[in-house]
KEKE-534387 format. One record per residue: residue number from 1; residue in one letter; chain; x, y, z of N, C-alpha, C in turn. Coordinates in Angstrom, 2 decimals. Layout:
<nodes>
NUM; A; A; X; Y; Z; X; Y; Z; X; Y; Z
...
</nodes>
This chain:
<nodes>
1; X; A; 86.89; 134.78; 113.05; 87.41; 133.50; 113.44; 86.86; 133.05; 114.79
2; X; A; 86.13; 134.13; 115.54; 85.82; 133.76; 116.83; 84.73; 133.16; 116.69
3; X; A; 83.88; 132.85; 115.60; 82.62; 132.23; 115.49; 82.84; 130.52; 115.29
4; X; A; 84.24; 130.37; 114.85; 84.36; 129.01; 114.46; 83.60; 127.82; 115.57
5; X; A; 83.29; 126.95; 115.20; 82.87; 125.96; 116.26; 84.01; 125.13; 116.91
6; X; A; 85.18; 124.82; 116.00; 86.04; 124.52; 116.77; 86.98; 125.11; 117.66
7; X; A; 86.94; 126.40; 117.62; 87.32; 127.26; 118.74; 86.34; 126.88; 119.83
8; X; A; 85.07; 127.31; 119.85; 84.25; 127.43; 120.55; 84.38; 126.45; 121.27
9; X; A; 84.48; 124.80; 120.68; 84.83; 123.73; 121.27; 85.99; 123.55; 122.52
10; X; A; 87.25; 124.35; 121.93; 88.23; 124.14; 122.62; 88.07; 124.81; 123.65
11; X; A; 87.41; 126.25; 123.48; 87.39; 127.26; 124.85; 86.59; 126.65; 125.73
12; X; A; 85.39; 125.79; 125.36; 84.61; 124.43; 126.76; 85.52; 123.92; 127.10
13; X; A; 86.72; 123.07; 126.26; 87.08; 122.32; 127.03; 88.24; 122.87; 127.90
14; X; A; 88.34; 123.84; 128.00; 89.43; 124.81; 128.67; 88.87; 124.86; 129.80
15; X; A; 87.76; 125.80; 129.68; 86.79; 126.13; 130.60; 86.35; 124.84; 132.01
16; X; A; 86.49; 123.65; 130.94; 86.42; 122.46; 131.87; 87.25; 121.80; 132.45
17; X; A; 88.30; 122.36; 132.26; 89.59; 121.84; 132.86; 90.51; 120.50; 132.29
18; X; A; 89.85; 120.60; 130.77; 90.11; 119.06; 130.10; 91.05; 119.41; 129.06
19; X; A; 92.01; 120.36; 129.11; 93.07; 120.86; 128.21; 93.89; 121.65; 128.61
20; X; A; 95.00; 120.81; 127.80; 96.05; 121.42; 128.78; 97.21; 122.38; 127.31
21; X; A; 97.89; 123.40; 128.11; 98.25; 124.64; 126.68; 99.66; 124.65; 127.55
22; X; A; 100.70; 124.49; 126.26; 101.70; 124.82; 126.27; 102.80; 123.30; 126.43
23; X; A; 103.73; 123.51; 125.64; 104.96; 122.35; 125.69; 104.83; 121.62; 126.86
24; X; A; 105.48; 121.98; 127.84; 105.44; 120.92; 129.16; 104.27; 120.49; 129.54
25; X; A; 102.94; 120.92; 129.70; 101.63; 120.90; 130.64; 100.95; 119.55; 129.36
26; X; A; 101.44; 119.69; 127.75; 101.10; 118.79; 127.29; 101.71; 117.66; 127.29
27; X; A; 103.24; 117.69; 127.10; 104.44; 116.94; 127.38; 103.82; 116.01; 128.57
28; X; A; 103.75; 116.48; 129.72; 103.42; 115.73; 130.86; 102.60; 114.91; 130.79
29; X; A; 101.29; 115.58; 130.47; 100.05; 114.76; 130.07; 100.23; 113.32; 129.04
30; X; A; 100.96; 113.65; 128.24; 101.40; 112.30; 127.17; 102.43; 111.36; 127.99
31; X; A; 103.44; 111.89; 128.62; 104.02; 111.17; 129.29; 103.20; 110.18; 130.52
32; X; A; 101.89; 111.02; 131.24; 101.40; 109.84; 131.93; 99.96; 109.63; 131.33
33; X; A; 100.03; 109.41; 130.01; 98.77; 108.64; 129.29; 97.78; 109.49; 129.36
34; X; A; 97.41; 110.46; 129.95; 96.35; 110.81; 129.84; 95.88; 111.71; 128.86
35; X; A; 96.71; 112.20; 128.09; 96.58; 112.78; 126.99; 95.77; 112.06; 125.80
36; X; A; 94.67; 112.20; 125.12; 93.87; 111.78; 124.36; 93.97; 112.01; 122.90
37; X; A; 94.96; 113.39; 122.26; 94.74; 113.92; 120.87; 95.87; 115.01; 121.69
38; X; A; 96.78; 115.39; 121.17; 97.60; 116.31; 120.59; 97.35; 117.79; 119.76
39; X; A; 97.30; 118.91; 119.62; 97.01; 119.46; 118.87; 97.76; 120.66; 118.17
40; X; A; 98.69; 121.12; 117.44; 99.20; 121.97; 116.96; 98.93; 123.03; 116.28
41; X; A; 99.57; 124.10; 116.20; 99.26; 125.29; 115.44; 99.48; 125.61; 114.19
42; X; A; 99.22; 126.29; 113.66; 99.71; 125.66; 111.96; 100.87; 126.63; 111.88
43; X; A; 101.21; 128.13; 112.31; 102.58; 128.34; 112.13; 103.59; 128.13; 113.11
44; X; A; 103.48; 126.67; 114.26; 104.40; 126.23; 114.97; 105.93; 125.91; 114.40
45; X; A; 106.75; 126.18; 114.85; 108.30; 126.30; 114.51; 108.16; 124.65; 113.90
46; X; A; 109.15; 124.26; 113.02; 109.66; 122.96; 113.01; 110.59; 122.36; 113.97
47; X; A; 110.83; 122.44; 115.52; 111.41; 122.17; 116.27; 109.93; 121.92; 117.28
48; X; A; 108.79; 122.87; 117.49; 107.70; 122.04; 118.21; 106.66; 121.25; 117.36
49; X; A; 106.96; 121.29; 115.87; 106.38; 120.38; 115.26; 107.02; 118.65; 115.97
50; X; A; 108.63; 118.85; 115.97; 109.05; 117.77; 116.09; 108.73; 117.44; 117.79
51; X; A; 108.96; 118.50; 118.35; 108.50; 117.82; 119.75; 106.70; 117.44; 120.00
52; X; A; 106.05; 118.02; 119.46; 104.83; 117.03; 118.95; 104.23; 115.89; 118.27
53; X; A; 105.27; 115.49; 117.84; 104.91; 113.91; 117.08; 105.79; 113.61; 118.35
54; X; A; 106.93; 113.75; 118.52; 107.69; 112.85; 120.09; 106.46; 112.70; 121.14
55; X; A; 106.10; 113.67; 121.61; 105.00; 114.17; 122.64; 104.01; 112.39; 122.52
56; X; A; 103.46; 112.65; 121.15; 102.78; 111.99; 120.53; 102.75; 110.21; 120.31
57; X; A; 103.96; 110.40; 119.80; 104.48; 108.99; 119.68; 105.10; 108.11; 121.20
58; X; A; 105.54; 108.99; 122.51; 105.36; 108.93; 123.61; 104.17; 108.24; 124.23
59; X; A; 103.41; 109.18; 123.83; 102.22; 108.97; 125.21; 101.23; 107.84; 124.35
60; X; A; 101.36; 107.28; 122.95; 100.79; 106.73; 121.63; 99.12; 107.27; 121.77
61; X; A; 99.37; 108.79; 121.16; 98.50; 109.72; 120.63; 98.74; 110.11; 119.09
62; X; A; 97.15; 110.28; 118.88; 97.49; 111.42; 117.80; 97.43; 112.57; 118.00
63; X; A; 98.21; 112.72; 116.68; 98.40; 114.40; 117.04; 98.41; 115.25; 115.57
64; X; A; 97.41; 116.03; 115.59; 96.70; 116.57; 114.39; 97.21; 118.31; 114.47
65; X; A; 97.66; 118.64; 112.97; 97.53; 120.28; 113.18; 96.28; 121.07; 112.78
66; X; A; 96.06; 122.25; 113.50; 94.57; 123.22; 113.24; 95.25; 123.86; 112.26
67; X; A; 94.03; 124.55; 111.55; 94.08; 125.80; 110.83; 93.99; 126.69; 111.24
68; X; A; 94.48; 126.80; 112.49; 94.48; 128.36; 113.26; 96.27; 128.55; 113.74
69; X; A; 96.14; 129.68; 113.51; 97.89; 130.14; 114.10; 97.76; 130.01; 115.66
70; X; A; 99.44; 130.30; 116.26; 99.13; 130.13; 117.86; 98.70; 131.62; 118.52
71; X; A; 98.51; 132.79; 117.90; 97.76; 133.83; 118.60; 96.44; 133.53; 118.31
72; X; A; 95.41; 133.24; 117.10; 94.34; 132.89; 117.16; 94.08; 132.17; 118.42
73; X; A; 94.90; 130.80; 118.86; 94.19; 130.01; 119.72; 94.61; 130.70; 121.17
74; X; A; 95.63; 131.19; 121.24; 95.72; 132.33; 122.54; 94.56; 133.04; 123.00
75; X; A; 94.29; 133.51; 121.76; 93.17; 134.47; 122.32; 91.80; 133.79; 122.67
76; X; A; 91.59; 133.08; 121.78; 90.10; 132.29; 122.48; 90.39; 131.30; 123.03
77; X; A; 91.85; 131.18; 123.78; 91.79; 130.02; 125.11; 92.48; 131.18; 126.21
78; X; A; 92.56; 132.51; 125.86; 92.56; 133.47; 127.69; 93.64; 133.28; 128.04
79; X; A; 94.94; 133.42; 127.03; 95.88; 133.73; 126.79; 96.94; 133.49; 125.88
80; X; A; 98.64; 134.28; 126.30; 99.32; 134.52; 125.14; 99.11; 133.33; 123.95
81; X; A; 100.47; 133.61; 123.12; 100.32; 132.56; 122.30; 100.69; 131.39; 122.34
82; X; A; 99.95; 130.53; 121.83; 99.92; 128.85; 122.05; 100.25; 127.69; 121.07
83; X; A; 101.41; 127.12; 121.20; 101.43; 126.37; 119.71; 100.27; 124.82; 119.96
84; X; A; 100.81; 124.40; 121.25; 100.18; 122.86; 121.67; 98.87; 122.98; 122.70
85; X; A; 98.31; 122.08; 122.22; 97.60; 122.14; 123.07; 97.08; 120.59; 123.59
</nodes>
């Protein structure tokens, strides 16, 4: 899974300081617009599903789920596990 390109993608934009991981750090970001796309985990609880369309419908983003669980994206974004990103 570590070969995927869309991992690979996300760990640049980590790396670049253009993504932000975890409930609040995204929360915030939607709250002052600067949030661009939303992104979820595919076995995220149905309680941060729902706070991701809010997140979403907030900041008027989309917000799309991956085919990766939140330890997959933990690990190739350099830490624990991650539902939002």
């Amino acid at each position: 899974m570590a070969s995927d390109p869309i991992l690979h993608l996300l760990g640049l934009a980590r790396k670049a300081g253009k993504l932000e991981l975890g409930e609040e750090p995204v929360g915030a970001a939607c709250r002052a617009r600067q949030a661009r796309v939303v992104l979820l985990a595919a076995d995220a609880t149905p309680n941060t599903r729902r706070r991701c369309a809010h997140f979403g419908q907030a900041g008027n983003v989309l917000w799309l789920e991956l085919p990766f669980s939140k330890e997959e994206l933990g690990l190739t974004l350099g830490r624990g596990p991650c539902a939002l990103l």
